[in-house]
Backbone of each chain as ProteinMPNN parsed JSONL, in Angstrom:
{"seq_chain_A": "XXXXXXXXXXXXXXXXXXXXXXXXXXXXXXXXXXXXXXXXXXXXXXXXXXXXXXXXXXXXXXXXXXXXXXXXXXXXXXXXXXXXXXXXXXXXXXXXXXXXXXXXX", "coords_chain_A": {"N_chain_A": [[-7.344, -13.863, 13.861], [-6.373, -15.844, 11.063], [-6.228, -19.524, 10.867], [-4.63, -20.918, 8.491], [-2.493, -19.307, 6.592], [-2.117, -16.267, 5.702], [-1.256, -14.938, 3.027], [0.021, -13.02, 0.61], [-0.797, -12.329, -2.968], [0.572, -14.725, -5.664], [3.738, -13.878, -7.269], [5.791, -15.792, -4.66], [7.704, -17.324, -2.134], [7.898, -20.761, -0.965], [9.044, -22.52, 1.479], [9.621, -25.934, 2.369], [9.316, -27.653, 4.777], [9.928, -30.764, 6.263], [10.027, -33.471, 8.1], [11.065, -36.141, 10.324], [11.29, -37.051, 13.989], [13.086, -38.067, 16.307], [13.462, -39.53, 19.341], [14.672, -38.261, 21.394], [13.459, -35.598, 23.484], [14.826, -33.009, 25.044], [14.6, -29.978, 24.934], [13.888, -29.73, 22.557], [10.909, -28.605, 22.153], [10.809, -26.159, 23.003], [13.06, -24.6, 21.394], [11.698, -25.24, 19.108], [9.894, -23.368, 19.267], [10.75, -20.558, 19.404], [12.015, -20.404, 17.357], [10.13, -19.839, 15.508], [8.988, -17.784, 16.387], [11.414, -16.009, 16.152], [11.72, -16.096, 13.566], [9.393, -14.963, 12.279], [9.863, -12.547, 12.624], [11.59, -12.151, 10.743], [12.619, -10.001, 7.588], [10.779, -10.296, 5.146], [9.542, -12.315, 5.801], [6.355, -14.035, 5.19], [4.494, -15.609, 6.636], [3.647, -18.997, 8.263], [2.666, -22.404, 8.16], [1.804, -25.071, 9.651], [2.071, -28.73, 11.207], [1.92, -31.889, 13.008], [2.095, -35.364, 12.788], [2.587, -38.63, 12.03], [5.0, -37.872, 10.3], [6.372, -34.383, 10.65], [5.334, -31.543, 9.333], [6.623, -28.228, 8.197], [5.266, -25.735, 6.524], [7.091, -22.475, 5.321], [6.612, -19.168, 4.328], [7.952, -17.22, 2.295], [8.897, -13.871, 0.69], [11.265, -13.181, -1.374], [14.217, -15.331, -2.795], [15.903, -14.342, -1.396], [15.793, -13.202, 1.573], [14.975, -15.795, 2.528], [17.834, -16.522, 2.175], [18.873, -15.292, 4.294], [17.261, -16.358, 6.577], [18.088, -18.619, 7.038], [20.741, -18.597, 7.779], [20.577, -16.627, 10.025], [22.246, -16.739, 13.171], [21.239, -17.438, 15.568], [19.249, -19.336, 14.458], [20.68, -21.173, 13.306], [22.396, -22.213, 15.361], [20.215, -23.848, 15.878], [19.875, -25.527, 14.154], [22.102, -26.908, 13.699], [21.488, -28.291, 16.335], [19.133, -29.971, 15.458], [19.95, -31.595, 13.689], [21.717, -33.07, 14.781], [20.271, -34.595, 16.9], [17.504, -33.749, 16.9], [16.134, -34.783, 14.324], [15.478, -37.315, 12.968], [15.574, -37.938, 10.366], [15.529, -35.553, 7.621], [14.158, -32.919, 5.422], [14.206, -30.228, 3.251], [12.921, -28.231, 0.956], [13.295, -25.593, -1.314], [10.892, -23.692, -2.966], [9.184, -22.02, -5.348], [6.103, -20.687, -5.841], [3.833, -20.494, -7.682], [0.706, -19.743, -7.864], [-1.947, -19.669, -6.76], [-4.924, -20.553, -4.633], [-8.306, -20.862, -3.302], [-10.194, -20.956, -0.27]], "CA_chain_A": [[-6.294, -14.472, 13.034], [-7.018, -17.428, 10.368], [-4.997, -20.325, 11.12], [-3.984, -20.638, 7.304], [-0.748, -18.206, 6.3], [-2.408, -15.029, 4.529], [-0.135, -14.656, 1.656], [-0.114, -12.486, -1.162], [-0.852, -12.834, -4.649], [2.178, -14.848, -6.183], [4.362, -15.33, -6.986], [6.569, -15.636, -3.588], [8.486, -18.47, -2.061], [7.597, -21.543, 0.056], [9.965, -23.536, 2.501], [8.438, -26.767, 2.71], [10.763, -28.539, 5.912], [9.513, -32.111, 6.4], [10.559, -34.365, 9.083], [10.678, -37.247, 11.019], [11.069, -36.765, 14.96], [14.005, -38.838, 16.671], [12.389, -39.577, 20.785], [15.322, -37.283, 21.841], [13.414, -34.176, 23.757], [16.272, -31.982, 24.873], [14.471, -28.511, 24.442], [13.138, -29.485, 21.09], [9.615, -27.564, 22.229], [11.316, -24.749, 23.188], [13.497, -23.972, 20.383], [10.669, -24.964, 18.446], [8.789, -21.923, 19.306], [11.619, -19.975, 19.344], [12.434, -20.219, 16.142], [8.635, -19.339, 14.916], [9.155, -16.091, 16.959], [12.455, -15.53, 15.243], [10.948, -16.298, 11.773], [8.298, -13.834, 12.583], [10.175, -11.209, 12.912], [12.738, -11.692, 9.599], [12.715, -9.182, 6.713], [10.629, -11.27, 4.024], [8.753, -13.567, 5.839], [5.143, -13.517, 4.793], [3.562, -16.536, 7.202], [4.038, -20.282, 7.877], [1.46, -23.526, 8.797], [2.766, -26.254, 10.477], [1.632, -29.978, 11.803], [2.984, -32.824, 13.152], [1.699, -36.756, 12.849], [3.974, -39.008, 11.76], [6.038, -36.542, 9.512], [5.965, -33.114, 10.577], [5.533, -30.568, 8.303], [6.392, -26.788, 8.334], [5.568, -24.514, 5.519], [7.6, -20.362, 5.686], [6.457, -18.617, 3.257], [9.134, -15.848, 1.967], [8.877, -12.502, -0.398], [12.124, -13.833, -2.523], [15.512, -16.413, -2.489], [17.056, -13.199, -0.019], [14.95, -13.595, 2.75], [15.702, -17.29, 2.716], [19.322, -17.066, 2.311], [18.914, -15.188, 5.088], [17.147, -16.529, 7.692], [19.014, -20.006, 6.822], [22.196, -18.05, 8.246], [20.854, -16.11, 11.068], [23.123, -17.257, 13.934], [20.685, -18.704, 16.384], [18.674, -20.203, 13.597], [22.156, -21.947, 12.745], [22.765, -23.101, 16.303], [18.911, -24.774, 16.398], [19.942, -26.665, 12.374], [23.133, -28.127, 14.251], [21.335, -29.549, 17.208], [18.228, -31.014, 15.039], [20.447, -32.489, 12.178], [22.431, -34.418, 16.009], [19.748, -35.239, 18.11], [15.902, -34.353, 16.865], [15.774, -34.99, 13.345], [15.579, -38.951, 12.438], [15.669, -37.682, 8.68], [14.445, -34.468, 7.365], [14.035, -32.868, 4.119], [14.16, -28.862, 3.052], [12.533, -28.21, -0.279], [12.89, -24.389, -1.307], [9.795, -23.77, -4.174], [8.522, -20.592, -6.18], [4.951, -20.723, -5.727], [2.989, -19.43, -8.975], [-0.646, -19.657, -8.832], [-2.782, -20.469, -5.063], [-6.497, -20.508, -4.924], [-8.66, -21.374, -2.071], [-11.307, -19.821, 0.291]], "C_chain_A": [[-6.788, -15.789, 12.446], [-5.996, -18.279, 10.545], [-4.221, -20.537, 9.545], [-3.192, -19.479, 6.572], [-1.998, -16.893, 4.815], [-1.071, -14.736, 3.937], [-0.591, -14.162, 0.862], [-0.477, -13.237, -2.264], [0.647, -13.035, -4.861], [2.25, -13.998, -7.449], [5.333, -14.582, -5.601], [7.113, -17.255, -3.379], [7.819, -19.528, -0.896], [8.754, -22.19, 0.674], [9.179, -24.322, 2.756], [9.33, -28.144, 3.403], [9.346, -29.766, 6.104], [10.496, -32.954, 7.058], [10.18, -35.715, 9.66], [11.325, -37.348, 12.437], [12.122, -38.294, 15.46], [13.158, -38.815, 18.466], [13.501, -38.611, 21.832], [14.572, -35.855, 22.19], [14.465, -33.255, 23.57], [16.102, -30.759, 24.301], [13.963, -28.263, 23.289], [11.713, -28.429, 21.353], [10.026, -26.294, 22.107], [11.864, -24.149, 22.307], [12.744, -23.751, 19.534], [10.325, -22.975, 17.971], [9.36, -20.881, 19.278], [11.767, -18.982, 17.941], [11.024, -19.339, 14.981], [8.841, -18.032, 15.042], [9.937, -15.442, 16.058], [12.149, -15.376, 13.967], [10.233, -15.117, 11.335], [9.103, -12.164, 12.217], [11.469, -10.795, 11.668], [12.146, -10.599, 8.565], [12.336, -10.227, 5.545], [9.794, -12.143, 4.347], [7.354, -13.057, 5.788], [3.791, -14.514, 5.726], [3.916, -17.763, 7.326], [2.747, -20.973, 8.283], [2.811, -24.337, 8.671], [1.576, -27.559, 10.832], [2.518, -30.769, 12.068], [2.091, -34.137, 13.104], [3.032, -37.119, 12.951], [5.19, -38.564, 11.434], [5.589, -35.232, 10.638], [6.124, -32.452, 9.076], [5.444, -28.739, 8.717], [6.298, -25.844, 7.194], [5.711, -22.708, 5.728], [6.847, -20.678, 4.278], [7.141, -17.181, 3.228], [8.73, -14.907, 0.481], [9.962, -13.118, -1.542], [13.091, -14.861, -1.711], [16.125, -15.829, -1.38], [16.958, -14.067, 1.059], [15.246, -15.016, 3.142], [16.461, -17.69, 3.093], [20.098, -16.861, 4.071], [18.982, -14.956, 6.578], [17.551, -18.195, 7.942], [20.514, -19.544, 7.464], [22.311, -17.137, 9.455], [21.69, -17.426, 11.937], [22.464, -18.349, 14.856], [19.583, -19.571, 16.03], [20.123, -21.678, 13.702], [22.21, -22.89, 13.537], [21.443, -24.309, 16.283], [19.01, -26.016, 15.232], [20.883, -27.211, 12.99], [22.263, -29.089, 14.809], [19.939, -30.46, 16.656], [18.878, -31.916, 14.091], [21.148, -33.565, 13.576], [21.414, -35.124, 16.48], [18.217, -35.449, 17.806], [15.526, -34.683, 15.961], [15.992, -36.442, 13.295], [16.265, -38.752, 10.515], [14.854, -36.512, 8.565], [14.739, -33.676, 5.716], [13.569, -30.89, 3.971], [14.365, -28.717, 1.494], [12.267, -26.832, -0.613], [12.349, -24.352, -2.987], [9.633, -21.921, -4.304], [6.927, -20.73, -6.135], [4.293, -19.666, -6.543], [1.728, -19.166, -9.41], [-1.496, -20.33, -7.284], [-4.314, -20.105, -5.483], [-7.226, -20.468, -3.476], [-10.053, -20.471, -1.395], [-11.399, -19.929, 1.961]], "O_chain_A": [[-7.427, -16.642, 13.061], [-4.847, -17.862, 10.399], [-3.031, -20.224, 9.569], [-3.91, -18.773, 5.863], [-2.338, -16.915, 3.633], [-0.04, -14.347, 4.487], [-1.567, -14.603, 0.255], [-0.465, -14.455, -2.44], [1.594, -12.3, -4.582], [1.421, -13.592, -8.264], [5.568, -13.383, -5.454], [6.987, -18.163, -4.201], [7.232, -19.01, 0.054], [9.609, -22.326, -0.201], [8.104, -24.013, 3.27], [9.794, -29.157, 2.88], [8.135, -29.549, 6.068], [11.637, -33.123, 6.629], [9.1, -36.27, 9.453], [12.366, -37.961, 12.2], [11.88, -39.408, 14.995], [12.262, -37.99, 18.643], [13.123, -38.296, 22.961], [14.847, -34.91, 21.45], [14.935, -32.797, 22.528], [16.875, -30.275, 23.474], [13.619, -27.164, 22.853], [11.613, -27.453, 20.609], [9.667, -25.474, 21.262], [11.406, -23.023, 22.11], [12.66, -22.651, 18.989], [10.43, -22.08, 17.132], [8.6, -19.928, 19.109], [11.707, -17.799, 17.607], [11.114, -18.548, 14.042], [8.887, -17.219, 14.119], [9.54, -14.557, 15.3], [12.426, -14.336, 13.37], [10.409, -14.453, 10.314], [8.775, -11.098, 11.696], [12.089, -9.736, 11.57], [10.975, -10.32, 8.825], [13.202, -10.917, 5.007], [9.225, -12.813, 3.486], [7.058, -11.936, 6.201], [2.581, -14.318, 5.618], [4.708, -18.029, 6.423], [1.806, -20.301, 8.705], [3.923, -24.365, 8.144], [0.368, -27.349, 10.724], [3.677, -30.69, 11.66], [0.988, -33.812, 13.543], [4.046, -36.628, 13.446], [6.238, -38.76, 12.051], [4.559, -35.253, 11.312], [6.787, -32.765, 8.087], [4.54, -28.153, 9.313], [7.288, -25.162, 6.929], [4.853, -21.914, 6.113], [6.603, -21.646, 3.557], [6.897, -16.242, 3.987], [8.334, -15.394, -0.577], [9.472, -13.527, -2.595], [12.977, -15.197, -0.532], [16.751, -16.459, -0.528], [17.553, -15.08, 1.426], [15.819, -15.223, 4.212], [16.566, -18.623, 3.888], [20.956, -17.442, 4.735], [19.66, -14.308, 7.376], [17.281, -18.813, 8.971], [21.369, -20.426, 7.547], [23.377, -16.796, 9.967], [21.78, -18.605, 11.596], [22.774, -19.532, 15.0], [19.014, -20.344, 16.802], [20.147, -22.821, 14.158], [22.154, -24.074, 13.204], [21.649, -25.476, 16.617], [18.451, -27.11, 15.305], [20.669, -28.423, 12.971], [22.064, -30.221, 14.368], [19.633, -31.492, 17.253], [18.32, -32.956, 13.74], [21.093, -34.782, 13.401], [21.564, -36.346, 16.52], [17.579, -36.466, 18.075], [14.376, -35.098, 16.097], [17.096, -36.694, 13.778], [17.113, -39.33, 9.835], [13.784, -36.342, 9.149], [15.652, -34.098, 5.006], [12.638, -30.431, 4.632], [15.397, -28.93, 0.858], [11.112, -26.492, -0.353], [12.983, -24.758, -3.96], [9.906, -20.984, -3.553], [6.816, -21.211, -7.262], [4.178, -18.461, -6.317], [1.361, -18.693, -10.486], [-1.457, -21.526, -6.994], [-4.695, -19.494, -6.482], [-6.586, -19.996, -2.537], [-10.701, -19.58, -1.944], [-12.157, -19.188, 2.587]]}, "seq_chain_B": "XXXXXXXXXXXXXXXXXXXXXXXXXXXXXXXXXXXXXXXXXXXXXXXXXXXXXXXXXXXXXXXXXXXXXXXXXXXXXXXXXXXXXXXXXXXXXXXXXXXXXXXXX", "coords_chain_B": {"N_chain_B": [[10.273, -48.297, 3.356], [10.103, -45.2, 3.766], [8.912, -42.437, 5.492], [9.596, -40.006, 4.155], [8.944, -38.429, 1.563], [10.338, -39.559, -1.262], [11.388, -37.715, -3.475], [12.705, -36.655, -6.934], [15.531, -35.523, -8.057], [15.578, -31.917, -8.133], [14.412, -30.056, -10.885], [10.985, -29.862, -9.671], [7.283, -30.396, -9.336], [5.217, -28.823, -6.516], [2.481, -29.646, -4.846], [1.067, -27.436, -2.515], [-1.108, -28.159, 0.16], [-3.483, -26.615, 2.084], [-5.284, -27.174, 5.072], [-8.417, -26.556, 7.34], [-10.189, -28.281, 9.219], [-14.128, -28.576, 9.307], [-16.499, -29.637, 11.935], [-18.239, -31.51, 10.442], [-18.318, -35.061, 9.557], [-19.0, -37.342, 7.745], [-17.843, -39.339, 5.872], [-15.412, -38.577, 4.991], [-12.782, -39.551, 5.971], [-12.371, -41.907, 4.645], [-13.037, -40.936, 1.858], [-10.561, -39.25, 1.767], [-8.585, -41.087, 2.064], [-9.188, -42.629, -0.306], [-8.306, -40.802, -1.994], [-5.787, -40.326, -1.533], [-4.98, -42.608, -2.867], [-5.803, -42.954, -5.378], [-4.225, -40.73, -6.602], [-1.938, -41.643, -5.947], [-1.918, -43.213, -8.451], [-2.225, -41.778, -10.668], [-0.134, -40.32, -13.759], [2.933, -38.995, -13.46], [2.867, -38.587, -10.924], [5.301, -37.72, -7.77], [4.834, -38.366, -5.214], [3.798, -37.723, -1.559], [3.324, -35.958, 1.546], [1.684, -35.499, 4.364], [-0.058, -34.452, 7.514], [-2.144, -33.579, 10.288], [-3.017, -31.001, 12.926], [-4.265, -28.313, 14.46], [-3.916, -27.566, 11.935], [-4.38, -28.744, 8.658], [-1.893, -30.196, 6.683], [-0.994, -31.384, 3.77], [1.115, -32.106, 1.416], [1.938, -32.894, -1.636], [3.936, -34.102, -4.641], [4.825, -33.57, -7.59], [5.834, -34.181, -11.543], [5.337, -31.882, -13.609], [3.311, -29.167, -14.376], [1.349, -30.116, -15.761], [1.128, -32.896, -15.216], [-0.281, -32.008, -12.671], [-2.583, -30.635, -13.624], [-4.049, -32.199, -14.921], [-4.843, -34.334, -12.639], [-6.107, -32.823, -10.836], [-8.188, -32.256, -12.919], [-9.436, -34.926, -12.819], [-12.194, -37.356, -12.718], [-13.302, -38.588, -10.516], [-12.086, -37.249, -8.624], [-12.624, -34.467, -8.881], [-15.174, -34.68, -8.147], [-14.717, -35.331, -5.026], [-13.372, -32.92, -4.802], [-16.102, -31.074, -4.824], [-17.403, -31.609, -3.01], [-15.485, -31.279, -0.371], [-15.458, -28.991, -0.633], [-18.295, -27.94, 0.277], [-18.275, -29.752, 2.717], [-16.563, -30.619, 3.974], [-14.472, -28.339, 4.327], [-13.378, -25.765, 6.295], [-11.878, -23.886, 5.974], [-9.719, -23.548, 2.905], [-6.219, -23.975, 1.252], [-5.096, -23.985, -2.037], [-1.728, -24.301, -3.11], [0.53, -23.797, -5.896], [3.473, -24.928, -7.028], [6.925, -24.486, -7.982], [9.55, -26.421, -6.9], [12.768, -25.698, -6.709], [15.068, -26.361, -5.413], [16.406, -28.449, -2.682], [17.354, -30.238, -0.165], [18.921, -32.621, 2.794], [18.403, -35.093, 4.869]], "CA_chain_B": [[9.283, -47.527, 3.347], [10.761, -43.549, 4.224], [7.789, -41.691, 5.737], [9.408, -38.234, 3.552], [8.222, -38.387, 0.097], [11.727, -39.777, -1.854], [11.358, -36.903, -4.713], [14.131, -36.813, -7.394], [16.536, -34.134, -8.163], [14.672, -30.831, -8.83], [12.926, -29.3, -10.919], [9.781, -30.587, -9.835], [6.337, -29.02, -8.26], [4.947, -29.207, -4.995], [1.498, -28.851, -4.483], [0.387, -27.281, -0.674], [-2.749, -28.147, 0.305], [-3.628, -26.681, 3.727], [-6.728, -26.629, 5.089], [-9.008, -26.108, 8.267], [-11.568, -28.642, 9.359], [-15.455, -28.46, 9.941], [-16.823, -30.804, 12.117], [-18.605, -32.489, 9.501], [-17.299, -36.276, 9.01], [-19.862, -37.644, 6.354], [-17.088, -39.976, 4.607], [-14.045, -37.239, 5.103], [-11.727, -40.35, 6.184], [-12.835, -43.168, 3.301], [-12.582, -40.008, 0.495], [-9.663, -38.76, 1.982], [-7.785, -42.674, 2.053], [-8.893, -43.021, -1.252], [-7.44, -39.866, -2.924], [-3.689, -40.84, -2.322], [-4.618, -43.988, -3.37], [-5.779, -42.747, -6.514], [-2.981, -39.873, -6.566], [-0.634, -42.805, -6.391], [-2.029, -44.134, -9.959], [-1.501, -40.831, -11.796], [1.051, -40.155, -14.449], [4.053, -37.849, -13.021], [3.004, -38.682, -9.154], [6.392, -38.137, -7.217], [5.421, -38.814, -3.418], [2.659, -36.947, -1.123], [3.735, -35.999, 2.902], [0.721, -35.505, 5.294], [-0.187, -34.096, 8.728], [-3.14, -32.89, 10.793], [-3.194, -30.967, 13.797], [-4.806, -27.131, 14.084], [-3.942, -27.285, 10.597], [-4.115, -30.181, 7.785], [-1.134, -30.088, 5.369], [-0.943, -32.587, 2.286], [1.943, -31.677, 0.133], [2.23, -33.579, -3.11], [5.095, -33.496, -5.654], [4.231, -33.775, -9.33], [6.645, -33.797, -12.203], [5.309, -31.052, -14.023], [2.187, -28.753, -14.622], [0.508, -31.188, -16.379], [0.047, -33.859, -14.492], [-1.097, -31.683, -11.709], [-3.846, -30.669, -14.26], [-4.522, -33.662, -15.133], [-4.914, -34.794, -11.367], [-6.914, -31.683, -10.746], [-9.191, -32.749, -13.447], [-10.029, -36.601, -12.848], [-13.66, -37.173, -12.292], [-13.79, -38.736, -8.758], [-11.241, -36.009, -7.935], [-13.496, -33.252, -8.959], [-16.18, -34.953, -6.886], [-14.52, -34.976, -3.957], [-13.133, -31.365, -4.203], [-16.839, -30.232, -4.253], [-18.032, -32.313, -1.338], [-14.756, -30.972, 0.277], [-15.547, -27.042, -0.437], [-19.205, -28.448, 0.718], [-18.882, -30.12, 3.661], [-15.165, -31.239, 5.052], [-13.193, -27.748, 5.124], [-14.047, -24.71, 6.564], [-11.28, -22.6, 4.674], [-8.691, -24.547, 2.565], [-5.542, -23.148, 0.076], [-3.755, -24.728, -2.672], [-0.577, -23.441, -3.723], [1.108, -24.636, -6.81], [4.859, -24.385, -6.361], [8.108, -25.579, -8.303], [10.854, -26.751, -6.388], [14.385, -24.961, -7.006], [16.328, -26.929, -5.038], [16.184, -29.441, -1.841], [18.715, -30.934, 0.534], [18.239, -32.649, 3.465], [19.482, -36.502, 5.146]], "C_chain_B": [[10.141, -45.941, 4.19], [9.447, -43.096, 4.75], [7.998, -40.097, 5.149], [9.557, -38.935, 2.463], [10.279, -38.658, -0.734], [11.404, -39.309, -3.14], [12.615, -37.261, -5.318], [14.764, -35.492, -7.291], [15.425, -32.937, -8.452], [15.175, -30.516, -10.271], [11.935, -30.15, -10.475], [8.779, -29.714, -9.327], [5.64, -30.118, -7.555], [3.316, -28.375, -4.679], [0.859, -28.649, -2.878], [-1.012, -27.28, -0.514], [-2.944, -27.735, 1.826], [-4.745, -26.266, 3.95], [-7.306, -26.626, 6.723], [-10.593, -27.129, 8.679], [-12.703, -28.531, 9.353], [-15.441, -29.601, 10.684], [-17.591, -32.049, 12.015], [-17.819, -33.883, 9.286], [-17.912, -36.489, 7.56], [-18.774, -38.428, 5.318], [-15.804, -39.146, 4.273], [-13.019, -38.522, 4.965], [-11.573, -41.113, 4.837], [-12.402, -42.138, 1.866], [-10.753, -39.704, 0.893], [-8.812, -39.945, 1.563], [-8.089, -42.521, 0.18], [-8.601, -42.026, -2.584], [-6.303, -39.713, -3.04], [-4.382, -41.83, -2.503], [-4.66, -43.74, -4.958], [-4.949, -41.533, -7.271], [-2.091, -40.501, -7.11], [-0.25, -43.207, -7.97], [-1.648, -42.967, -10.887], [-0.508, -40.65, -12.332], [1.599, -38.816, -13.621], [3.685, -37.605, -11.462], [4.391, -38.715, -8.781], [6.455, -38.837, -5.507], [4.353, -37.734, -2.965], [3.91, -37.251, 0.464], [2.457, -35.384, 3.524], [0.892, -35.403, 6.592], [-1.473, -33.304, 9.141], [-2.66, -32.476, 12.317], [-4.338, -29.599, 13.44], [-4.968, -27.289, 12.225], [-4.017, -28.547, 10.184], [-3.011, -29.664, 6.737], [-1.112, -31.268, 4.779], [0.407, -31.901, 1.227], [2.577, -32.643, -0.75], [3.142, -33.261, -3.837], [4.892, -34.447, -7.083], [5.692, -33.774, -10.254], [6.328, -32.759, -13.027], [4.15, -30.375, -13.794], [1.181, -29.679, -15.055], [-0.381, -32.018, -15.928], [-0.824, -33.222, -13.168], [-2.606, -31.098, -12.133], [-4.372, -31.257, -14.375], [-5.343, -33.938, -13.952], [-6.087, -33.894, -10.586], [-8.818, -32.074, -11.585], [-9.933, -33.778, -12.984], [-11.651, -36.144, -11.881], [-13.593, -37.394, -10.99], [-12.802, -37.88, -7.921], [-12.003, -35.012, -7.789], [-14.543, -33.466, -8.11], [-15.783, -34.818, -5.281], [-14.331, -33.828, -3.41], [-14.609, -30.556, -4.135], [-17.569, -30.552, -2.836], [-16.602, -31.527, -0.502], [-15.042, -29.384, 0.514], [-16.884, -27.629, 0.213], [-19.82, -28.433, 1.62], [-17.592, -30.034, 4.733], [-14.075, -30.107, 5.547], [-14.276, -26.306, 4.994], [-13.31, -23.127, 5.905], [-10.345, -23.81, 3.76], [-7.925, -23.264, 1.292], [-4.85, -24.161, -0.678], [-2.713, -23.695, -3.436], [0.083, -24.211, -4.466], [2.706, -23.626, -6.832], [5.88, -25.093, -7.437], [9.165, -25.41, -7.358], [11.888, -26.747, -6.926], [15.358, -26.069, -6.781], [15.701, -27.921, -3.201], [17.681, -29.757, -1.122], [17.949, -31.385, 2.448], [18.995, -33.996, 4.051], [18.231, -37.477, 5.319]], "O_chain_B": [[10.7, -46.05, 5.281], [8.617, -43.712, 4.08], [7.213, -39.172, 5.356], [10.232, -39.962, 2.392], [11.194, -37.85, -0.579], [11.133, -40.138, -4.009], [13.489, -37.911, -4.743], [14.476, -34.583, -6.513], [14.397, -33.25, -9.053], [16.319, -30.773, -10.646], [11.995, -31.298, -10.913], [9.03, -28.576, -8.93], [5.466, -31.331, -7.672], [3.03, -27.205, -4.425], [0.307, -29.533, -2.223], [-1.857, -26.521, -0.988], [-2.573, -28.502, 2.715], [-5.305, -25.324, 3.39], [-6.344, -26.721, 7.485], [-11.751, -26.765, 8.473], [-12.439, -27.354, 9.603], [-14.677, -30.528, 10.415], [-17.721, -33.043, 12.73], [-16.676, -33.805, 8.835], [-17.498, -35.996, 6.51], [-18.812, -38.192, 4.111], [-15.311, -39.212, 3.147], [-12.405, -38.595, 3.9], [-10.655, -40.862, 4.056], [-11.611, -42.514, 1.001], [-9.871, -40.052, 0.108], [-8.225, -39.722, 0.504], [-7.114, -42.304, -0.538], [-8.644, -42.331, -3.775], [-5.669, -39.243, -3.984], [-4.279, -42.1, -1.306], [-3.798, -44.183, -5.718], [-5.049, -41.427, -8.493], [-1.513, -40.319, -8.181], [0.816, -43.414, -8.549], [-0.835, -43.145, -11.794], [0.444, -40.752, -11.559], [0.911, -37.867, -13.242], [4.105, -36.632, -10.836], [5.001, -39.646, -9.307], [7.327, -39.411, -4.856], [3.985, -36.9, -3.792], [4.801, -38.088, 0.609], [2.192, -34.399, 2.836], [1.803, -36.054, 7.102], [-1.865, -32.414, 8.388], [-2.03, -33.3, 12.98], [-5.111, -29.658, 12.485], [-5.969, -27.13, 11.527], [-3.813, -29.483, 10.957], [-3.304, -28.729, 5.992], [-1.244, -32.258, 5.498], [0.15, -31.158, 0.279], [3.691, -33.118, -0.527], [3.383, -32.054, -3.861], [4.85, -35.649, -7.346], [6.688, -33.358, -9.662], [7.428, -32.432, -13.474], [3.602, -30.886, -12.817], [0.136, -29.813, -14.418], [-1.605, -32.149, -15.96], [-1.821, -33.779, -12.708], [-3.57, -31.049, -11.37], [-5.521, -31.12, -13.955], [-6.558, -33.82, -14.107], [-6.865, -34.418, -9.789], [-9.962, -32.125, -11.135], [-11.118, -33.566, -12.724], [-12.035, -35.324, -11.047], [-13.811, -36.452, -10.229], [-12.783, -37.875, -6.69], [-12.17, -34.551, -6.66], [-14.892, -32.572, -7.339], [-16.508, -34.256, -4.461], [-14.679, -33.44, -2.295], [-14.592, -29.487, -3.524], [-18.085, -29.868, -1.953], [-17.187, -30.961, 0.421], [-14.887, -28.741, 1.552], [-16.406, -28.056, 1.264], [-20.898, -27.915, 1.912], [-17.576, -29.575, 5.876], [-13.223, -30.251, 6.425], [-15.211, -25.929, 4.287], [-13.736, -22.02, 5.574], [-10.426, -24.982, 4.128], [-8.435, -22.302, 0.717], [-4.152, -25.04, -0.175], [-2.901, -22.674, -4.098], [0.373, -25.322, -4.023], [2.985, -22.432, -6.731], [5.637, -26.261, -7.74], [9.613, -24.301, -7.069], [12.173, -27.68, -7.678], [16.167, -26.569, -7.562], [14.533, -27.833, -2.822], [18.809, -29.517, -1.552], [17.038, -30.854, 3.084], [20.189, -34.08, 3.764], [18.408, -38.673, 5.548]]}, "name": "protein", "num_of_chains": 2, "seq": "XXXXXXXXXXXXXXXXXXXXXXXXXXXXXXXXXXXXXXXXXXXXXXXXXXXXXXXXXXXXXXXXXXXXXXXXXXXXXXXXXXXXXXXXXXXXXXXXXXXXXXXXXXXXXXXXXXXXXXXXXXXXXXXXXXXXXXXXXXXXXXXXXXXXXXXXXXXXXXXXXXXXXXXXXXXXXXXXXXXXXXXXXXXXXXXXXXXXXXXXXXXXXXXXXX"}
């Protein structure tokens, strides 16, 4: 497996979540990884990369807007967007893009 | 100072840069520092967000095609991206993206 998201030829969609990490644990790891799993396994999803420094950053990458709408509405996605918008997010930022043209090697 | 990139309203594009170390240094840090700096100076720069772990993400937000051509172009840009295919990454992708829509706190 390459650590960089094999993706298709676009065009397809990016999710590009950006954060900033409140010192509140409280299961954040766990859901974390959770949620990856869950991701994994939606109808549409095509791959993500992730990091964390200062910001984190997570980029999904999705087939179309569907897929998006929803895995933004599964249920125990839902419950994990309550408790980061209370307790682990400081500030965070969800930027949904069309991605028309990648390159790379 | 925000540590997430204070974009404006969409439309805008979002370029993903994710890439994969070597363990080549050779001036990786010093180039690297001084490509947002000179990012910064370009016409239609909106904001860059950064992270390394397994992965490196960089995601930049441009106001249009243009300037990301532009930015693409510049001479000591182009120098660095071949020392970067070169020496500094062992795979790397860019994905050129517009941003739909956003929300976030």
């Amino acid at each position: 497996m390459t650590l960089l998201a094999n993706t298709p030829k676009p065009p397809y969609y990016a999710v590009i979540f950006t954060s900033v990490r409140t010192a509140d644990d409280n299961g954040y790891g766990e859901t974390s990884n959770r949620m990856i799993e869950l991701a994994e396994q939606q109808p549409g999803y095509l791959g993500a990369e992730s990091a964390r420094e200062d910001v984190g950053i997570t980029v999904s990458y999705w087939a179309d807007l569907e897929s998006i709408k929803n895995w933004k509405a599964n249920t125990e996605h839902q419950e994990a967007q309550k408790t980061g918008r209370k307790l682990w997010y400081e500030s965070f930022k969800v930027r949904i893009s069309k991605v028309e043209r990648d390159y790379g090697f």
